[in-house]
N, C-alpha and C positions, 0 to 999 in steps of 0.2 A: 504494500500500500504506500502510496504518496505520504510525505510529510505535513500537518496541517492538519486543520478542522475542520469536515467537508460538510457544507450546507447544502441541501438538496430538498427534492420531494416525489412522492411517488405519484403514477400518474395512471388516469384512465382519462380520456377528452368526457367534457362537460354534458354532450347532447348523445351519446353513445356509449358511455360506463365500459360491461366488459361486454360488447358487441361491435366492440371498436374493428377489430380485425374484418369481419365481416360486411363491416360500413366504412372502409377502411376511405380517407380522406387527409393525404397529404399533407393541402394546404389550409386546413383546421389545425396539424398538429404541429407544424411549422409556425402557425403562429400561436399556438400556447407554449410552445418552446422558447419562443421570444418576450413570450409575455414571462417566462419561469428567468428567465437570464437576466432582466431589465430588472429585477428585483433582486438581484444579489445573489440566484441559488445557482452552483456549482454542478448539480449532480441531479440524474431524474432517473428515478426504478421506473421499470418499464414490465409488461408481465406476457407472456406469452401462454392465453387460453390454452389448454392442455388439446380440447378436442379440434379447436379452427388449424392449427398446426399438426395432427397425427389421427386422424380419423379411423385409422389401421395402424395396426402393431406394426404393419410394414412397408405403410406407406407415410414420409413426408410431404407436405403440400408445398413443392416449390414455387407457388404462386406467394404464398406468404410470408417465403423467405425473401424472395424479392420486397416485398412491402415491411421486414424487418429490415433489413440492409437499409431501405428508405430513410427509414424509423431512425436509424443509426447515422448518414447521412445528417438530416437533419439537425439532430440532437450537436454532431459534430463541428457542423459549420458555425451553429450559436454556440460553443465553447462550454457545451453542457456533456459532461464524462454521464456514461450509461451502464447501471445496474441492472442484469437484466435475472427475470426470477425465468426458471425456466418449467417449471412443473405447478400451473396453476388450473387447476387445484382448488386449494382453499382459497375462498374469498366475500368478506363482508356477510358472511354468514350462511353462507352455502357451498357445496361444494361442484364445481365444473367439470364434467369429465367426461371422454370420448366414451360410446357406448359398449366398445370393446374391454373396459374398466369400470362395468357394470354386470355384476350377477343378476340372473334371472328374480330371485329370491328377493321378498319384502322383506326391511327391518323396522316396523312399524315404530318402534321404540328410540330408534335410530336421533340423533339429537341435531344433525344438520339434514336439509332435506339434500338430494344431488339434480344436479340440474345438467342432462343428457338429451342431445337430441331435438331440442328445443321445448322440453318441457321439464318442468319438477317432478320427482320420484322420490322415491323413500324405497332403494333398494341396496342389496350387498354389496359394495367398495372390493372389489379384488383387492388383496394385501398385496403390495407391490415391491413390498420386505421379500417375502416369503415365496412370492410366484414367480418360477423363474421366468415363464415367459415375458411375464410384464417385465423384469428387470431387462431383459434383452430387448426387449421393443423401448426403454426409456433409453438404455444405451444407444441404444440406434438415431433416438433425435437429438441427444448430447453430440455428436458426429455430424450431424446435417448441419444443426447450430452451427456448431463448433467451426464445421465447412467452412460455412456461408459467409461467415466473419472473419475467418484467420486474418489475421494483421489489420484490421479495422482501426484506427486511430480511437474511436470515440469511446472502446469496452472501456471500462472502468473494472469491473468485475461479476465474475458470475453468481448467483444465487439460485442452490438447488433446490428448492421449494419456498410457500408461503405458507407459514402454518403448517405443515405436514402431518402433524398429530392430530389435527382433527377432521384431516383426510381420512385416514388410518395408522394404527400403532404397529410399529415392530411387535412382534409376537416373545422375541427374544434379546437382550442387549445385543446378543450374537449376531441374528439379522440384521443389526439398525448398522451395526460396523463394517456387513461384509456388503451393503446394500452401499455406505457412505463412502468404501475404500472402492468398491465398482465402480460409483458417480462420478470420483474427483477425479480419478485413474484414468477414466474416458476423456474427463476435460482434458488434462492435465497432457494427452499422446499431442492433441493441436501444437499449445503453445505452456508450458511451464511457467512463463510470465504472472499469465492473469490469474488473480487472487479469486479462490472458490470461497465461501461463503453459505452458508442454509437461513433459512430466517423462521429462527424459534417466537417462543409467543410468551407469554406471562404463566398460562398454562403449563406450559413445559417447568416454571420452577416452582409453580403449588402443586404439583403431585409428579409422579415417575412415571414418563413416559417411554421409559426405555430409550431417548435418544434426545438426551438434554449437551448440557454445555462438554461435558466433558468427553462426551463421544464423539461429537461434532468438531470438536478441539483436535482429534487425534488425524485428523483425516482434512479437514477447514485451514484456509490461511487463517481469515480471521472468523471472529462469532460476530451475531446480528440477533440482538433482540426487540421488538415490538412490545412497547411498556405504554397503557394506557391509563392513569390517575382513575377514569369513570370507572371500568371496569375492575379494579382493584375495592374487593369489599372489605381491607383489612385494614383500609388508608384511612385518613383523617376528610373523608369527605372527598367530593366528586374533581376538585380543585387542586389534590394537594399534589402540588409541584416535586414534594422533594420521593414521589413511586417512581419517576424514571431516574435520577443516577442511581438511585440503590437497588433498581432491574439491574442498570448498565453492569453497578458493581460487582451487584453478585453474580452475576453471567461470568464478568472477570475471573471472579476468584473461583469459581467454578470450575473454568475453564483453563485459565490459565496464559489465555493468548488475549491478545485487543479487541474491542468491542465498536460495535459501528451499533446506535440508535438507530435500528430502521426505518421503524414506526414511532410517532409518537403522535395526537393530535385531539381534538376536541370537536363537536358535533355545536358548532355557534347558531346560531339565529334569532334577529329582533321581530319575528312575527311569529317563530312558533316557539311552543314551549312542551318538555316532555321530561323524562326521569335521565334521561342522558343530554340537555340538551340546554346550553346553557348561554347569556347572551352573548353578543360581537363582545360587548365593554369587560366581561368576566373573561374573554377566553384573551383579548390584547393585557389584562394585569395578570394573570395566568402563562403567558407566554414570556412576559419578559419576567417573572420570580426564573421561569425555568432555563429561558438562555442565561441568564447571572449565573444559576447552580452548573449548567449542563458543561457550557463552556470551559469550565477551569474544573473538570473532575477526569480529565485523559480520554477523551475517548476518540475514535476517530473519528467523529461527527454526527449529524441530528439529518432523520429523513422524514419530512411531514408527510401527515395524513389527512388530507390527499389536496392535488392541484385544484381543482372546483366542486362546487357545490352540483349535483346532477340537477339538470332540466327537467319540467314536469314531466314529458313526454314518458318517459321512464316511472314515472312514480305509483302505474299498474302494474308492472311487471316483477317478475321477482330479481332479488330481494327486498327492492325498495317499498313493495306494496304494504311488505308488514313491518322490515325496519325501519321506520318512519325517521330514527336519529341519523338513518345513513346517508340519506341526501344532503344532509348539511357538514360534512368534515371538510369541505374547500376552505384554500386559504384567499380562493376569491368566489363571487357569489356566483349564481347561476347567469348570470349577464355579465361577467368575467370582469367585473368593478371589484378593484382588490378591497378585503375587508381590512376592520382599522389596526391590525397585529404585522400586517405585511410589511410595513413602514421599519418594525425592527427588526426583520431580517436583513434589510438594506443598509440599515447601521451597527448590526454585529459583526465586530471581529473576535478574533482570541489573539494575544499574542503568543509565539511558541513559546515562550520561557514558561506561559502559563497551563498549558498545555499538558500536564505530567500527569501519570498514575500517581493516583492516593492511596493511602495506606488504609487500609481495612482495619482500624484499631477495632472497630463495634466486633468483630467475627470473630466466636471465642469456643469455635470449632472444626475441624478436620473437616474439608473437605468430603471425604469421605460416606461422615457420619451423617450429612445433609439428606441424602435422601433415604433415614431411614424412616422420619419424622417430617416430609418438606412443608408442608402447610401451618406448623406449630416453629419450625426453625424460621420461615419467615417470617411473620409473625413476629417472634419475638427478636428477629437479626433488626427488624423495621423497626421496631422500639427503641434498640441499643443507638440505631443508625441516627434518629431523630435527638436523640437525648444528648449523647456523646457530641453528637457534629463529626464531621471529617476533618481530619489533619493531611495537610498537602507535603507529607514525606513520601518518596518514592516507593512503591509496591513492592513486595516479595510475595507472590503466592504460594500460598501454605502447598510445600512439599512439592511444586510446579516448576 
């Protein structure tokens, strides 16, 4: 990875969410890339639909590699480096998937719905841990990717999944290592340069998912975690700025290696109101407590959630129909008028000197022993974290 604090944002276009590929429009996303640059941000996740790109185990869709290449292109000419997720997968609370990574079988009980084929279901996720042939049909578009990009100026680095946990689990730590040492392995024949990456969730460190920070570390340049303040019920409320460096940290200390904020973000708006869903004026004091904290706690930078607020057009279909908070995570509105937070991304720096791993004084436990307990050690790691405060002496990871 690059030296520096990288500001960034992840992105889906405003009037098309994740049907972008399929409505796929150049000069829409050339000028939100413009619009992401004019504002200070470095760096744009970008996600490649699982099913518009691999419809078949053994088919790539070269039409949309060309429209990736674009993608890349673009991004490149505005001076924006490209995070790209390549198994999605999970997203905004359903899961996307080619119908060939569909079992026949209902899971009624099942906690995301999956969305195949152009409709929502509620059936079996083949384990793609465990099946080999999936694993050789996802090697196979690691290679296509991998292709279609080699020496691309714009990669910044790859990201093997979003959320992957709540795709489906490793059945064993075993799988989840010989699944992550296959993935990198495949990137890794192209070009050794660019930095692999997985992008875990909050999830992955309240309970054992079998392929948290430290597995991911073995196999991962760096770690990527997605920390949301709303969704943490152990926090001090829907606000409290100081759930992402102590995500960041403890993914750190976890793990062992650098951390990249992938996610982070808040669901604003001054006309609607819900139980995640909080105003412009809460999430702009919200955002600068959190660049103060975020910037001077080492990490290698902050990726919002998300570039715009979705367009009504969108707001029958799933997910939006019933996550009502999900239309609003833009850091500009649905008529692309940046809201009042944008203004200090354009005025944050970090200087390097500031820039360093902190020492983990609050953590008064092994590595180790974390997840024999993970829900009661965060918990109370988040209490030591808040109490203590952090001191800005250089890190040693316990036993790392």
């Amino acid at each position: 990875m690059e030296d520096g604090f990288t500001l960034g944002v992840n992105y889906w276009p405003i009037e098309s969410a994740m049907s972008w590929w399929h409505r796929f429009d150049p000069g829409v996303v050339g000028e939100d890339f413009s619009r992401i640059g004019e504002v200070g941000l470095k760096a744009v996740r970008i996600f490649l639909l699982w099913e518009d790109f691999q419809p078949d185990p053994k088919k790539v869709r070269s039409d949309r590699l060309k429209e990736l290449i674009r993608v890349m292109d673009l991004a490149h000419e505005r001076g924006l480096r490209v995070l790209l997720t390549l198994f999605t997968g999970h997203m905004s609370g359903m899961n996307y998937l080619p119908p060939w990574m569909v079992e026949v079988k209902e899971e009624p009980e099942s906690r995301f719905y999956v969305y195949s084929g152009g409709r929502r279901r509620k059936n079996k996720i083949r384990n793609f841990y465990a099946d080999r042939e999936a694993r050789e049909a996802q090697k196979f578009l690691l290679r296509e990717v991998a292709g279609a990009l080699q020496g691309h100026p714009g990669i910044w680095a790859w990201d093997l999944g979003n959320e992957p946990s709540n795709v489906t689990q490793p059945p064993t730590r075993s799988d989840a290592l010989v699944w992550l040492e296959e993935m990198v392995s495949e990137l890794k024949k192209r070009d050794e340069s660019i930095p692999v990456t997985l992008g875990l969730h909050q999830e992955d460190l309240e309970e054992d998912r079998r392929m948290g920070p430290a597995e991911v570390a073995r196999f991962c340049d760096f770690l990527s975690i997605h920390a949301y303040s709303i969704y943490a019920r152990w926090a001090e409320g829907r606000l409290d700025e100081a759930v992402v460096p102590f995500l960041g940290l403890l993914t750190r200390w976890l793990g062992g290696k650098e951390v990249l904020i992938e996610e982070v973000g808040l669901a604003t708006s001054n006309a609607v109101r819900g139980e995640w869903i909080v105003t412009e004026d809460d999430g702009f004091d919200y955002y600068k407590r959190l660049l103060e904290n975020v910037g001077t706690s080492g990490f290698l930078g902050i990726l919002f959630w998300c570039y715009g607020d979705y367009g009504e057009a969108l707001w029958n279909i799933p997910p939006f129909d019933e996550k009502i908070h999900e239309r609003y995570f833009g850091l500009f509105r649905k008529d692309r008028s940046p809201k009042a937070y944008v203004k200090l991304l354009k005025e944050f720096q970090v200087e390097p000197d500031r820039r360093r791993p902190v020492l983990s004084s609050w953590i008064d436990i092994e590595p180790q022993e974390y997840y024999r307990n993970p829900m009661a050690h965060l918990e109370r790691l988040f209490g030591r974290f808040k109490g203590q405060g952090r001191s800005h002496e250089p890190v040693v990871p316990n036993g790392r």
